[in-house]
N, C-alpha and C positions, 0 to 999 in steps of 0.2 A: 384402403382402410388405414387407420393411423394407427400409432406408435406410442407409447408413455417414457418417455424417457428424464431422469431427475438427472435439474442441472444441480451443481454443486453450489451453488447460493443457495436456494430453492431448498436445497437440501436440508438445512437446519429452519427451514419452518414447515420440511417433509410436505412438499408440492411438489407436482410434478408437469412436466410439459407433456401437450400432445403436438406431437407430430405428423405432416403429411407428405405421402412421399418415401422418402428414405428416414432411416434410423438414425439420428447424429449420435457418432461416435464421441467419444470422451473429451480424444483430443481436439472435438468443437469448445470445449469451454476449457481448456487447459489454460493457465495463465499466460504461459508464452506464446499463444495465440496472437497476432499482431493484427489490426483491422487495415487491410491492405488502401481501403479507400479513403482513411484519415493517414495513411502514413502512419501510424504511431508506433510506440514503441510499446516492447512486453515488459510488462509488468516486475517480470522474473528478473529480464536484464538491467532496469533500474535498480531493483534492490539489491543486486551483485554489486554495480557500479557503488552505490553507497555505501553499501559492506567492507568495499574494497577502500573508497577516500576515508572511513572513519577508524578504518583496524579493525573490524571487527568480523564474525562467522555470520551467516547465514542463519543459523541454530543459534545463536545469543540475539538476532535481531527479532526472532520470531517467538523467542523467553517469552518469561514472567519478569524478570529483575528490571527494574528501571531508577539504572545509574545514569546521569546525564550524558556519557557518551551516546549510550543506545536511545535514551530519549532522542536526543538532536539527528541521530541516522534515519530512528521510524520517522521525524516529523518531517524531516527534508524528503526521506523518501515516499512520505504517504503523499506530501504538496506534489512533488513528483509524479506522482503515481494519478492522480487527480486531474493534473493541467498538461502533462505529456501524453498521458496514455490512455488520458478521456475514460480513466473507471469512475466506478461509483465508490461510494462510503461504506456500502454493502461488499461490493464486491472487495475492496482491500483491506475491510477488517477481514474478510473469511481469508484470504493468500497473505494476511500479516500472522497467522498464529490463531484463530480465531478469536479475535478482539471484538469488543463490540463497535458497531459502527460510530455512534457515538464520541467514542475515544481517537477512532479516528478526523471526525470533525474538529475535536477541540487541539487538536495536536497540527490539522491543513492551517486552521487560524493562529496558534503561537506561532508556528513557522514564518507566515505573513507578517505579523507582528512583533518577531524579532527582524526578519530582512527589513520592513521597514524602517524599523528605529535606525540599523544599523546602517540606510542609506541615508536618511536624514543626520545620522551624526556624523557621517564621513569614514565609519568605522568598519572593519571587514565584518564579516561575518560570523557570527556567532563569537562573540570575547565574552562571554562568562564566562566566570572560573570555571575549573575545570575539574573540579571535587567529584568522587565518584562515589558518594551518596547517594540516595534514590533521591527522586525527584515528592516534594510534599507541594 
């Protein structure tokens, strides 16, 4: 007989999985979960790494304030999060802070379109100012 278990996506449009077999525990959908047969990386330790190259906490990356430093860490980290760790837009708005998925679309595409420009002009990465205003 199966099992009803809510994964933590799933959760916020309150669905639930059935199971057969055994019961997956929590730590099945934990973010530091690593998918052994893509290699990939957890999610959790991308956004440490990022935290860590931009200055910033963990708890200010998963705020509400969006001064450009934390803009450019979620958007490196969500591109990150995307094409290293093969998640969804779903799954890294819900382990960014509950953001909408959405925003994290539009934040994987600035990312690409700032690395681009910035390889087409010969320029490092990320040279805008560095004003810590919100982002409009």
């Amino acid at each position: 007989m199966g099992t009803f278990v809510c994964h933590p996506i799933l959760a916020m449009k309150r669905l639930r999985i059935w199971t057969y077999g055994r019961l997956q525990m929590e730590s099945d959908f934990s973010p530091s979960v690593t998918c052994q047969e893509q290699k990939t990386k957890s999610y959790l330790q991308v956004k440490r790494e990022v935290c860590a190259k931009h200055g910033i906490t963990v708890e200010e990356f998963d705020g509400d304030k969006r001064t450009m430093k934390l803009v450019r860490a979620r958007r490196e980290a969500w591109w990150r999060g995307r094409h290293e760790c093969k998640k969804s837009y779903l799954w890294l708005a819900f382990y960014s802070g509950q953001k909408d998925h959405t925003s994290i679309l539009q934040g994987v595409r600035r990312y690409e379109e700032t690395v681009l420009r910035a390889s087409q002009s010969g320029e490092r990465e990320h040279v805008a100012p560095t004003e810590s205003g919100p982002v409009t």
